[in-house]
C-alpha positions as CSV (number, residue, x, y, z in Angstrom):
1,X,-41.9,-64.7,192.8
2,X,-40.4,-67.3,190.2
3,X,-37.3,-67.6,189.0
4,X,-36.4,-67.8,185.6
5,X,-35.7,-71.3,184.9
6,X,-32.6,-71.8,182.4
7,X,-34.4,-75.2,180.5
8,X,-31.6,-75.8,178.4
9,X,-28.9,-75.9,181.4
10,X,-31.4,-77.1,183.9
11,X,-30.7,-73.7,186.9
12,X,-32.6,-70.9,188.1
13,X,-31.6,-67.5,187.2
14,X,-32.9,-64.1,188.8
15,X,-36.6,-63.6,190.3
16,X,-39.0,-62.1,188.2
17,X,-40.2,-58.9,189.3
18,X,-44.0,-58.7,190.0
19,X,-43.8,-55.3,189.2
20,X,-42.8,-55.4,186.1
21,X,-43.2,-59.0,184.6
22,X,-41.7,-59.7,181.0
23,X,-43.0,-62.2,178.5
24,X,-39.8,-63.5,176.8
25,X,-41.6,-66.0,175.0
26,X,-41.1,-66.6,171.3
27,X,-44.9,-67.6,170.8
28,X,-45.4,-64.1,172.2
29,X,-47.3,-61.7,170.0
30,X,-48.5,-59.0,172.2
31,X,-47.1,-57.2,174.5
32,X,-43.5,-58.0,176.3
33,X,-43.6,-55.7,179.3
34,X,-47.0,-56.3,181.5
35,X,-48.9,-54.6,184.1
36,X,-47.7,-55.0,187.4
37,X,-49.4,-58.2,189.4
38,X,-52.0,-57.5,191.2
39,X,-52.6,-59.4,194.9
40,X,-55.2,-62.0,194.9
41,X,-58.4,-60.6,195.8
42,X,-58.8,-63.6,198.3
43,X,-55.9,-66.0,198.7
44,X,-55.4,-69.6,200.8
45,X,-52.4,-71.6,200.6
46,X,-51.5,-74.8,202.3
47,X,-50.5,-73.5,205.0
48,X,-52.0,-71.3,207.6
49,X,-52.8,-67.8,205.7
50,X,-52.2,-65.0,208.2
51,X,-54.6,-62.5,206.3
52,X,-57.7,-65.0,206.2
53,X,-56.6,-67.3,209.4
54,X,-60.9,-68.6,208.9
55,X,-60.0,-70.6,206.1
56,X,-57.8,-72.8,207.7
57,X,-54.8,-75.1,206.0
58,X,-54.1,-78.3,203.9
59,X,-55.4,-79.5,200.9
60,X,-57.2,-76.7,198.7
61,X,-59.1,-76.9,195.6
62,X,-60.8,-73.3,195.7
63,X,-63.7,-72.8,194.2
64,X,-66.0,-69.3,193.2
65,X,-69.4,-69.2,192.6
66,X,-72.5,-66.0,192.4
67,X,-73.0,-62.9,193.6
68,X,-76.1,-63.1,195.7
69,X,-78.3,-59.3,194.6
70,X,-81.4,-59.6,196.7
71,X,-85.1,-58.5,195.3
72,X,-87.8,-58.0,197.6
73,X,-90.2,-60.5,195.7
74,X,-87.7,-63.2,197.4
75,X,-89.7,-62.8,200.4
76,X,-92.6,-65.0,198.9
77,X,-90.4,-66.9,197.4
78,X,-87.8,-68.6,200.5
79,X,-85.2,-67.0,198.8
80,X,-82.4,-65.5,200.1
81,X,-82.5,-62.3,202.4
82,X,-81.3,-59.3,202.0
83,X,-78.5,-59.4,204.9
84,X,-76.4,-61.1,201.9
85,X,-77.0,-58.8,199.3
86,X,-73.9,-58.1,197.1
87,X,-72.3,-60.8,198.6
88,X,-69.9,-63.2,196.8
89,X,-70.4,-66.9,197.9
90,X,-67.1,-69.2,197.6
91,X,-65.9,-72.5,198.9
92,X,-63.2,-75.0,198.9
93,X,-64.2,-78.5,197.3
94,X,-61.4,-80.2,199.2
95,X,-61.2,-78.7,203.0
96,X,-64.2,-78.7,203.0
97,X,-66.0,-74.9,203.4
98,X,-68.0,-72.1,202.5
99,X,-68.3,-68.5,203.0
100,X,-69.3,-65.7,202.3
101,X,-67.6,-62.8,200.8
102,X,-69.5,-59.5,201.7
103,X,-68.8,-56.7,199.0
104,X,-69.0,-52.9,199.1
105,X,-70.6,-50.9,196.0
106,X,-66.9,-50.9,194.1
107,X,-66.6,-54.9,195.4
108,X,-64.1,-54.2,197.5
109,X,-63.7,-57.1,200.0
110,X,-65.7,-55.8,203.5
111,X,-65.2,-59.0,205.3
112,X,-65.7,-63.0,205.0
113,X,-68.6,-64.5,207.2
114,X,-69.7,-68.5,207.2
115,X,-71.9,-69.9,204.7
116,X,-75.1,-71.1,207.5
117,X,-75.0,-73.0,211.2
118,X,-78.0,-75.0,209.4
119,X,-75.5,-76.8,206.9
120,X,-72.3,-78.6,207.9
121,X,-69.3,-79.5,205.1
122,X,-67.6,-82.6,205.8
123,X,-66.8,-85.0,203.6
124,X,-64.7,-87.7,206.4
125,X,-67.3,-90.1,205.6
126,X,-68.6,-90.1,209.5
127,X,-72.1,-89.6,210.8
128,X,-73.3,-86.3,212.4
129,X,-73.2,-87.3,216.1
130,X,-71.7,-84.4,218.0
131,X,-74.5,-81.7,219.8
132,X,-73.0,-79.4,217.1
133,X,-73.6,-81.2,214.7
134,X,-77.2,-83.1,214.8
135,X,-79.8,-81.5,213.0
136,X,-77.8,-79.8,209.9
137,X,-77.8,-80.2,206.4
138,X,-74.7,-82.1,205.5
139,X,-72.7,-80.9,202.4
140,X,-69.3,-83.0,201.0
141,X,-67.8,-81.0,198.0
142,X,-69.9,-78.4,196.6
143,X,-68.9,-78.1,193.3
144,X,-70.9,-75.3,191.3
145,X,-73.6,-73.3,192.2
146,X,-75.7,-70.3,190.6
147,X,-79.0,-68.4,192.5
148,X,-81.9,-69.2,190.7
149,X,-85.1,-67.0,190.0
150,X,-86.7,-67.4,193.1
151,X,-83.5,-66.5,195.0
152,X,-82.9,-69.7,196.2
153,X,-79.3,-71.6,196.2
154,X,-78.8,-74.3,193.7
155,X,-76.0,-76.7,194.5
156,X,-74.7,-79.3,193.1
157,X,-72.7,-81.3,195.7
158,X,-69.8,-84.0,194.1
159,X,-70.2,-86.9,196.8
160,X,-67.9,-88.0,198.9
161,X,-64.9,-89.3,197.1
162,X,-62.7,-88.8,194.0
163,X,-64.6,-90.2,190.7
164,X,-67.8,-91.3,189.9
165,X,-70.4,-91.1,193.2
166,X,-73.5,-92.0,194.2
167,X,-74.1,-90.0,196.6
168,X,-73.6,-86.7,194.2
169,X,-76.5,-84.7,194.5
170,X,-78.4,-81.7,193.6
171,X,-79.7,-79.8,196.0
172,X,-82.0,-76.9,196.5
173,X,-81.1,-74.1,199.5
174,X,-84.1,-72.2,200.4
175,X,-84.2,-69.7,203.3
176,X,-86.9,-70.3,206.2
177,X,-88.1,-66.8,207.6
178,X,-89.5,-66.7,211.2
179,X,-88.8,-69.1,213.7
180,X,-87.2,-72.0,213.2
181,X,-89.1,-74.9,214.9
182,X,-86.4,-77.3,217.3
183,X,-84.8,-80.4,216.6
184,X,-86.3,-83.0,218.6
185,X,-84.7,-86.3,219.5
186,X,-85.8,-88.8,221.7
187,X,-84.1,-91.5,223.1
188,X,-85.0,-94.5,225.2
189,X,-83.6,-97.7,227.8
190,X,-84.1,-100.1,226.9
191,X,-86.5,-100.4,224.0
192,X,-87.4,-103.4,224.7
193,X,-87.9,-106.1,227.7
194,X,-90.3,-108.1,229.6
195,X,-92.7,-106.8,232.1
196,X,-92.7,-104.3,234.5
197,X,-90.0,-102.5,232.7
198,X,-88.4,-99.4,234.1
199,X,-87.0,-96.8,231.0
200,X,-85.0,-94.2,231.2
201,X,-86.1,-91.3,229.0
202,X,-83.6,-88.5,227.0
203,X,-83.9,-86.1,224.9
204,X,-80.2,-85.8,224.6
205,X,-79.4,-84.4,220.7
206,X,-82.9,-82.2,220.7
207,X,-81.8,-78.1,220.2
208,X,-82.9,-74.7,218.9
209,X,-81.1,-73.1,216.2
210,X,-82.3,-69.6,218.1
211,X,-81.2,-71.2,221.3
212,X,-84.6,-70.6,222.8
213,X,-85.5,-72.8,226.2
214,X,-87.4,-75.9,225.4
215,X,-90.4,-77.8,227.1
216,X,-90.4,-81.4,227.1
217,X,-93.3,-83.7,227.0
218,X,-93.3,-87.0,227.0
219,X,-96.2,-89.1,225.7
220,X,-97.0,-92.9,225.1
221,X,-99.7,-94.2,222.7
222,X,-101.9,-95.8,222.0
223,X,-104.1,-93.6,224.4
224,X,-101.9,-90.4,224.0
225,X,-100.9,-90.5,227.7
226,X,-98.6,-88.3,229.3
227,X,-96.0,-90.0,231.0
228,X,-93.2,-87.4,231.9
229,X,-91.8,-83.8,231.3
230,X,-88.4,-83.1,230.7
231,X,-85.4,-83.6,229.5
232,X,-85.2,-86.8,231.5
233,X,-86.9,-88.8,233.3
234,X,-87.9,-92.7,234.1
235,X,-91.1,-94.2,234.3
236,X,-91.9,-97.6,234.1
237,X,-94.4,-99.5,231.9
238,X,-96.6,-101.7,234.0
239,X,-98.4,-104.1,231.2
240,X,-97.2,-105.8,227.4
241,X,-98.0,-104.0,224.7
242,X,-96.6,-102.2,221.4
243,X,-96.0,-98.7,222.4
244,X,-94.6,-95.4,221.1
245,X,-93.3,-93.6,223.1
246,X,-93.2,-89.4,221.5
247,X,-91.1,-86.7,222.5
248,X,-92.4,-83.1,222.0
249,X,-90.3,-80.1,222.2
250,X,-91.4,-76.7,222.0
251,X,-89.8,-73.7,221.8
252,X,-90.6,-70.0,223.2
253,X,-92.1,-68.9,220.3
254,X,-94.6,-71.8,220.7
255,X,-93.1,-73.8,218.0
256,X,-93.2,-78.1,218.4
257,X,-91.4,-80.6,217.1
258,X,-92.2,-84.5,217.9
259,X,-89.8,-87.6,217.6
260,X,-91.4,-90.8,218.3
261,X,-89.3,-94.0,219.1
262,X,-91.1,-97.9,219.3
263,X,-91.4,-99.7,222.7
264,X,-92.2,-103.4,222.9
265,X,-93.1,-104.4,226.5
266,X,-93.6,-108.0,226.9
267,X,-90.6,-109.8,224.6
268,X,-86.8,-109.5,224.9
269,X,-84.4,-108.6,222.1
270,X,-82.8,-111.8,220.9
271,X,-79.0,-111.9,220.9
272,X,-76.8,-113.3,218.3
273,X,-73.3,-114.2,217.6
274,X,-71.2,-115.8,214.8
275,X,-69.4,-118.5,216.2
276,X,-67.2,-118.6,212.4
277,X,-66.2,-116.6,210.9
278,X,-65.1,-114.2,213.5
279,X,-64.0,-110.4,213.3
280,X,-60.4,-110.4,210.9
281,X,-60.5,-113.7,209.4
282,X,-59.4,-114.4,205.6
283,X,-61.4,-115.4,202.6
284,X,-60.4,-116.3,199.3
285,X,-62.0,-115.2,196.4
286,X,-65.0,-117.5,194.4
287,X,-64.6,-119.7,197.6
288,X,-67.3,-120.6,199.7
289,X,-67.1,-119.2,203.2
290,X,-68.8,-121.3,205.7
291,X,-70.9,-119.5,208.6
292,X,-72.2,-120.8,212.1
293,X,-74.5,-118.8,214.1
294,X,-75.8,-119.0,217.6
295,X,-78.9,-117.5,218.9
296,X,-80.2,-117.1,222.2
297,X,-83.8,-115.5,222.7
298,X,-85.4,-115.5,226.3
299,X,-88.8,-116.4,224.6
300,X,-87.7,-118.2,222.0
301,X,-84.9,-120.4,223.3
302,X,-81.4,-121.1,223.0
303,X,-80.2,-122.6,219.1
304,X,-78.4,-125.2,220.3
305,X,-81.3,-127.0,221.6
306,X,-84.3,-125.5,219.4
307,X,-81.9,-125.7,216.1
308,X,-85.4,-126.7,214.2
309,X,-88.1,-124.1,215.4
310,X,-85.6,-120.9,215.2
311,X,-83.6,-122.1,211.9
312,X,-85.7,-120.7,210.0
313,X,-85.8,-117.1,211.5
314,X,-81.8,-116.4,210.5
315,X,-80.2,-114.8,207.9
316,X,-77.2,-114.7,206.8
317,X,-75.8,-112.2,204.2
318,X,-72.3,-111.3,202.5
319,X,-71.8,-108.1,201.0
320,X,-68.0,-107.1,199.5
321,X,-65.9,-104.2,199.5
322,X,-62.7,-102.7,198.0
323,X,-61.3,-100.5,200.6
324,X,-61.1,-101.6,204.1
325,X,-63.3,-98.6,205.3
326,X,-67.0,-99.7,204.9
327,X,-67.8,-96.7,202.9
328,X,-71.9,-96.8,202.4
329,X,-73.0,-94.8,199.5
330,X,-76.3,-93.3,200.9
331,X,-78.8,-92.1,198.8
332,X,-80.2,-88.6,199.6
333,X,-83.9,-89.9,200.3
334,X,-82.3,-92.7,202.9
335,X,-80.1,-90.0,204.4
336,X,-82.9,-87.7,204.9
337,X,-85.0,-90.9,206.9
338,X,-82.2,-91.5,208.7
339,X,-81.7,-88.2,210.1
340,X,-85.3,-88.0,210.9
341,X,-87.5,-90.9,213.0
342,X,-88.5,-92.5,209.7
343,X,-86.4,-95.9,210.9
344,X,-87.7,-96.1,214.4
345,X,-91.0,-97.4,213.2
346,X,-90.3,-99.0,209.7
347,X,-88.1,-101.3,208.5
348,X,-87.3,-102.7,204.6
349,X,-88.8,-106.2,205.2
350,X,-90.4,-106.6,208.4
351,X,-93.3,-104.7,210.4
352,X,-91.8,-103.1,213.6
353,X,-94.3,-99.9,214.1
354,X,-95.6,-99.3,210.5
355,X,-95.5,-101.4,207.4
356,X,-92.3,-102.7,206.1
357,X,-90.7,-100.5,203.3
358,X,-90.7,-103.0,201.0
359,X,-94.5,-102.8,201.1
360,X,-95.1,-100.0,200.8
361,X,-93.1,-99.7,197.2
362,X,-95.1,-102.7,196.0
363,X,-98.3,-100.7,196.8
364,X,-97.7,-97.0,195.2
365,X,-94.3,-98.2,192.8
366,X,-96.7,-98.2,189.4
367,X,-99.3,-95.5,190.6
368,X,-97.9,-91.9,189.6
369,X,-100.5,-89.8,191.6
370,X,-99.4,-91.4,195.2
371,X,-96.3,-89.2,195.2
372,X,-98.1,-85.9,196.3
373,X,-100.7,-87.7,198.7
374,X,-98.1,-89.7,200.8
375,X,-95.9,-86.8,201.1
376,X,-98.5,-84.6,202.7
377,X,-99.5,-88.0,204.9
378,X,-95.9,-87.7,206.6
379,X,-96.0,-84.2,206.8
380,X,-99.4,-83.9,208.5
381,X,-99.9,-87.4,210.2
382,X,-102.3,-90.2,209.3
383,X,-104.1,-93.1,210.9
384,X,-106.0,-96.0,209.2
385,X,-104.2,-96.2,205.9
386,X,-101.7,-98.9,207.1
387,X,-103.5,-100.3,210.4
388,X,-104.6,-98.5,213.8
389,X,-101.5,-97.4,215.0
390,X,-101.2,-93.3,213.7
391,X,-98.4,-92.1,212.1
392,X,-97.9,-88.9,214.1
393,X,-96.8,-85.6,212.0
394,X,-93.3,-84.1,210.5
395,X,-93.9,-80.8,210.3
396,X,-90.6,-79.8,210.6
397,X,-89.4,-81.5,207.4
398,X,-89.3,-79.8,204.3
399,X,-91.5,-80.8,201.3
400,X,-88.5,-81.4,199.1
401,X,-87.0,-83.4,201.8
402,X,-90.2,-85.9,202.4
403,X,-90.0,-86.3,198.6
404,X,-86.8,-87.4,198.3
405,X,-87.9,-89.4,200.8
406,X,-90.6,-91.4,199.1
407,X,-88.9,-91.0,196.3
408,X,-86.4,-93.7,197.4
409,X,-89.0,-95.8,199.2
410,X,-90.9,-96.1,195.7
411,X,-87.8,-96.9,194.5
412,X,-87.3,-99.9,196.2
413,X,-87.2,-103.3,194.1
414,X,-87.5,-106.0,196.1
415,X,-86.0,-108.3,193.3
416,X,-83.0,-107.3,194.8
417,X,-83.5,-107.7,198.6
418,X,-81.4,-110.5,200.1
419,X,-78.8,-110.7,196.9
420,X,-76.6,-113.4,198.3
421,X,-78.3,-114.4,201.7
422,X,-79.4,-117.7,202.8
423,X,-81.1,-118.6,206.3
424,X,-79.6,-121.2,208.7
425,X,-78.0,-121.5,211.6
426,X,-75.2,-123.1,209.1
427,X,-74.3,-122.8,205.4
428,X,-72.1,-121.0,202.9
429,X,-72.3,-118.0,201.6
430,X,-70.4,-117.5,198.3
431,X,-67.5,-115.2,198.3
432,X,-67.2,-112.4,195.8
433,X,-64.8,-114.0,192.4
434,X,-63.9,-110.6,192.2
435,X,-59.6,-110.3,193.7
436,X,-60.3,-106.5,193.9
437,X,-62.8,-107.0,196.7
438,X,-60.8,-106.8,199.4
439,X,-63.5,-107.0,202.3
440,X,-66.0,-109.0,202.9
441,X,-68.9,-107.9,205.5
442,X,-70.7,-110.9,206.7
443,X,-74.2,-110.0,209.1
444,X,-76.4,-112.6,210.9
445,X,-79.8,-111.5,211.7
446,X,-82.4,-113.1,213.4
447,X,-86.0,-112.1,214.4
448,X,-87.9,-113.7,216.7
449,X,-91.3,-115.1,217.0
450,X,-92.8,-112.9,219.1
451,X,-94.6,-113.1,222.3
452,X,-98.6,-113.1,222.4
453,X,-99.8,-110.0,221.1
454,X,-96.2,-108.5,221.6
455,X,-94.3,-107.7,217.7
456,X,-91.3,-109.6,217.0
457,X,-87.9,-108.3,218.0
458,X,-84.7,-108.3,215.2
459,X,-80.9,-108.6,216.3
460,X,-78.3,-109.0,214.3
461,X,-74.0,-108.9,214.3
462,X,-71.9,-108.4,211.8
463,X,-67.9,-109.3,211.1
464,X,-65.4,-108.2,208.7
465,X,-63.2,-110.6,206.7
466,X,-60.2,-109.8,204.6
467,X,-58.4,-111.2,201.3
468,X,-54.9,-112.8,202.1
469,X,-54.0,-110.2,199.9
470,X,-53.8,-106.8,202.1
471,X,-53.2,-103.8,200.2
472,X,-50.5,-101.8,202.1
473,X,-52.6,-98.8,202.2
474,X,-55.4,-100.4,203.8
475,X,-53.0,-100.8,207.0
476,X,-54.8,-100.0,210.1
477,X,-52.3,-96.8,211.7
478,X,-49.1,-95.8,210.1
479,X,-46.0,-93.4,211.5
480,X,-43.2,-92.0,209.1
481,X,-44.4,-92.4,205.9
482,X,-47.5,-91.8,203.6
483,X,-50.1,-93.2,201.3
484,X,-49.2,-92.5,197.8
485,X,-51.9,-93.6,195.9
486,X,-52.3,-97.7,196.0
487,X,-49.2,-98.6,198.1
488,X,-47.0,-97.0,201.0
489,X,-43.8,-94.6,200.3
490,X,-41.9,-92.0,201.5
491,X,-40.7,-94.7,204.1
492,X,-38.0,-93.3,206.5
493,X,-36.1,-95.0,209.3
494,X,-38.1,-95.9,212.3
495,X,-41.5,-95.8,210.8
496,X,-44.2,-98.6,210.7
497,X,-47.2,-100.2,209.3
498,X,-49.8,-101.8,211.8
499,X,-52.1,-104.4,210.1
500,X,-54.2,-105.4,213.2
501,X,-55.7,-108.8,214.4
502,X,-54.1,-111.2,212.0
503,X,-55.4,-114.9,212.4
504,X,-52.0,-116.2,212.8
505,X,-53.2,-119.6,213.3
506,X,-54.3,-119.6,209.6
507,X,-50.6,-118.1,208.7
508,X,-47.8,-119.9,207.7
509,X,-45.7,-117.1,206.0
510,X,-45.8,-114.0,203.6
511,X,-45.0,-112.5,200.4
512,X,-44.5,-109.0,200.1
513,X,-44.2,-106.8,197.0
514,X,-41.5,-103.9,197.2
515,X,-39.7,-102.3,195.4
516,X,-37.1,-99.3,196.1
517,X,-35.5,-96.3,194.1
518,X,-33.5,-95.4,196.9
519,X,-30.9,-97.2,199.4
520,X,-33.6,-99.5,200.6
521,X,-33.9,-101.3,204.1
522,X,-34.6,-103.7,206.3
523,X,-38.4,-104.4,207.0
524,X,-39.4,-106.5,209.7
525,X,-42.7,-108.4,210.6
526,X,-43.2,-107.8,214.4
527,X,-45.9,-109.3,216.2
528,X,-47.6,-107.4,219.0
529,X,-46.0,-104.2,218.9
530,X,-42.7,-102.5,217.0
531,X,-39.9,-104.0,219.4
532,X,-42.0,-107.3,219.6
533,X,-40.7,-110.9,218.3
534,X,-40.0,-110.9,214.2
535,X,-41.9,-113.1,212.4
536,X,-40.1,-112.7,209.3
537,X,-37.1,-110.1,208.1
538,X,-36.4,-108.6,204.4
539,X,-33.5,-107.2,203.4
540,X,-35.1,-104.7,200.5
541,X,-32.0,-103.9,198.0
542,X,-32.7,-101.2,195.2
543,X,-34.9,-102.2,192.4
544,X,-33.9,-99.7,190.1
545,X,-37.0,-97.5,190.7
546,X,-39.7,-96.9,193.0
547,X,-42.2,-98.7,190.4
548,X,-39.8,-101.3,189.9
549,X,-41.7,-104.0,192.1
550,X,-40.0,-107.2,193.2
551,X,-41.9,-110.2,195.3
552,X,-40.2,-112.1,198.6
553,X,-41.3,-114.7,200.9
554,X,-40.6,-115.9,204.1
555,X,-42.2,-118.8,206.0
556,X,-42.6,-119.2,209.6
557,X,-44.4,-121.7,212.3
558,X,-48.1,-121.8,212.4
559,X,-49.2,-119.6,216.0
560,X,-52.6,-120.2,217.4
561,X,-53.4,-116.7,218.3
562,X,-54.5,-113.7,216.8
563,X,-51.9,-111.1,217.3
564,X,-51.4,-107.4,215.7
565,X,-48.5,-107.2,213.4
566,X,-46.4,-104.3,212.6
567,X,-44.2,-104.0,209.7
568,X,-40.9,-101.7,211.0
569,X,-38.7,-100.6,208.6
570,X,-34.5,-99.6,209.1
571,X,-31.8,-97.6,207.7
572,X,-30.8,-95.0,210.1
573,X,-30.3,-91.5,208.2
574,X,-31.9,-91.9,205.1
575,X,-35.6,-91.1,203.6
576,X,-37.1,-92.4,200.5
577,X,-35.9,-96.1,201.5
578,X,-38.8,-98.3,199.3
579,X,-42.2,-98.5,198.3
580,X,-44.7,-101.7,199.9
581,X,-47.5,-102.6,197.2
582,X,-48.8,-105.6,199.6
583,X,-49.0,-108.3,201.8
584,X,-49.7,-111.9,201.3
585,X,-50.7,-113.7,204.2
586,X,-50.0,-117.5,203.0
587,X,-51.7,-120.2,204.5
């Protein structure tokens, strides 16, 4: 219980009693003695909660949402069944999760059971990789949701972060009766190489929701040859060719599911590298940031001696980013290609299997009757509408999903394809004018020419550059202290900030904004590690407030090496020592 907080003196006086709470307030004008407080129906605090231990501990932002009452019409409608009848669905926006709340006729609490193995919450940012997780629907914060009509679940998901998202969806739960067919994922190495090549087939990923046993087929086309069964195997490919190589898994029930991935036999996979700027280097903002690639292809040649004939073939792009974690907003249609084979055969501007993306927007963007015809063309297959190579069927995908799908390939403007990309083995590429892009992304692609009948082959690398100015929350790993919004606080005695892979060689010194509402400290530039050589030393005095913010510099020698570097701070005993804003790397 509370205590009752004297505001005029500033102290606590007794504990209320919960049993017999009083309403002393003078904008009171009901009763003054209440009904004794009730426990929560369900209840989750930070910590662990020993009466619901499934709902786990931190930050909570707990949400309610419907009663499920099941109708038998639902049945013809995907909506839900009746094992969740009278059952209360609720989740946490910020954990994330979801349950289920299963109610007696008085809605008494019977017990508390997980939303569905088919969807997972996270909202971490990372891709579904694990063999627990491939194959489910992902949810990040679920945010309201009501049972519609039909009985099905309508959802509507925040996105990933705080504020305005792109990714924020709405989404439509249906409930699938009968089987379920598998998840099938193929997987083959290499993809590509000269001839004979020897590949080593898995289906490593593919599952059951039922857990049934699976069959495994392998297949090649063109010619719809069996080449294998199994879960893995190796065969080798004898002549050139463009291939696809299709993984069928079926179930007990009889169910299939096929995942196709391209094989080019006959032409190597070219392999490029950014000779400047390499991985950690600084940029300044509006500046030009020059770029040197190198390229070597074994059909095509090495760039240093066939600078004209592959010039041409390279691109270079610059994207930007505030926060030092390359957070990709994905749209729901491109999330739902990636998780299926959609990417294995197309790509946005270039042919690999089918046509480039790009293309097919420019074909079906203006015509409004092409939606329902290329939807059913993925679900059920189709051959001669882009060339001779079939595209084989997606059966297992969900109508809405495929629309979604083509949805945001009809989207696709190509206007803005290669915004701030220039080809050339050398050039610039103009940095962002913008000092709250902190990041800068820069990728080198090239594709090569081809070999006879053999399709070309795309490589590509990427690097991340960085602003002189480092924001102190975008360190790499902390220890004994905390992100507080945009800077670094709750500092204590022995903790640190690791900033790693500094180009010292393009350092001659830093400022550092700080400021300190308690004792403050000593805060030491270490290279290497937290007991390793100081680059530079601060003494941090009180600012008068921990928003107070003060800037000091220090210069040291040039180094030419790239080293991590740890920020330590000191004051043996106390907490709260100072606040760090950022960290100018001067040139």
């Amino acid at each position: 219980a509370y205590a009752d907080h004297d505001f005029a003196t500033g102290k606590n006086g007794p504990k209320y009693d919960p049993m017999r709470p009083i309403n002393e307030s003078p904008y009171n004008t009901g009763n003054r003695i209440l009904p004794p407080a009730q426990p929560a129906f369900i209840y989750w605090p930070y910590a662990d909660s020993p009466e619901f231990p499934m709902l786990g501990s931190g930050g909570r932002t707990a949400c309610a949402g419907p009663v499920f009452h099941y109708r038998a019409e639902f049945e013809d409608t995907e909506g839900f069944p009746e094992h969740w009848d009278n059952s209360l669905l609720f989740w946490d926006w910020q954990r994330p999760f979801m349950k289920w709340a299963r109610l007696d006729s008085d809605s008494n609490l019977m017990g508390i059971e997980s939303f569905t193995d088919a969807v997972i919450l996270r909202n971490d940012g990372k891709a579904l990789e694990g063999p627990d997780e491939v194959g489910r629907f992902q949810i990040q914060r679920p945010v309201d949701a009501q049972f519609g009509p039909d009985g099905c679940l309508y959802l509507l998901d925040y996105g990933r972060t705080w504020g305005p998202n792109e990714d924020s969806q709405l989404i439509k739960i249906s409930y699938y009766r009968g089987n379920t067919p598998p998840v099938a994922v193929a997987n083959i190495t290499p993809d590509a190489g000269k001839e004979p090549l020897t590949l080593q087939l898995s289906a490593e990923g593919s599952m059951d929701h039922e857990g049934d046993a699976l069959h495994y087929t392998w297949t090649v086309h063109p010619g719809d040859i069996k080449i294998a069964e199994g879960h893995d195997a190796e065969v080798t490919v004898q002549y050139p060719g463009n291939y696809i190589v299709t993984l069928a898994v079926e179930d007990e029930k009889g169910a299939i599911t096929q995942s196709s991935v391209p094989l080019l036999v006959g032409n190597s996979r070219p392999k490029v590298k950014l000779i400047s700027p390499v991985e950690g280097d600084f940029f300044e903002p509006g500046t030009p940031i020059p770029y040197r690639v190198h390229v070597q292809d074994a059909e095509d040649g090495d760039s240093d001696y066939n600078d004209e004939f592959m010039d041409a073939k390279v691109s270079v792009t610059a994207s930007f980013l505030k926060d030092k974690e390359e957070r990709e907003i994905v749209p729901a249609g491109l999330a739902a290609m990636r998780n299926s084979d959609c990417l294995n055969c197309h790509a946005m501007n270039q042919r690999i299997v089918g046509p480039p993306l790009i293309e097919i927007a420019n074909r079906y963007r203006d015509q409004p009757d092409a939606m329902p015809q290329t939807v059913k063309r993925i679900i059920q297959g189709s051959v001669g509408v882009w060339g001779e190579v079939p595209m084989l069927p997606h059966s297992q995908l969900a109508e809405q999903e495929v629309e979604q799908m083509v949805q945001w390939i009809y989207g696709l403007n190509p206007a803005e394809q290669g915004e701030n990309s220039i080809r050339g083995l050398e050039g610039h590429l103009q940095a962002s004018a913008k000092s709250e892009d902190r990041f800068a992304i820069i990728e080198a692609t090239y594709t090569d020419f081809g070999h006879e009948s053999v399709h070309p082959l795309t490589a590509s690398t990427r690097v991340r550059l960085r602003q002189r100015v480092t924001e102190a929350e975008h360190c790499d790993e902390y220890s004994g202290l905390k992100i507080l919004g945009n800077k670094l606080g709750a500092i204590e005695h022995g903790s640190f900030a690791l900033f790693k892979n500094i180009p010292l060689a393009q350092v001659s010194g830093v400022t550092v904004r700080v400021a300190s509402g308690g004792l403050g400290c000593r805060m030491a530039l270490r290279q290497g590690s937290i007991e390793g050589p100081v680059l530079a030393l601060f003494e941090v005095k009180p600012t008068g407030g921990y928003n107070e913010f003060v800037e000091l510099t220090s210069e040291w020698n040039t180094l030419n090496k790239r080293s991590d570097i740890f920020i330590t701070f000191e004051n043996e005993g106390k907490g709260g020592l100072m606040d760090l804003d950022w960290v100018r790397f001067n040139p």
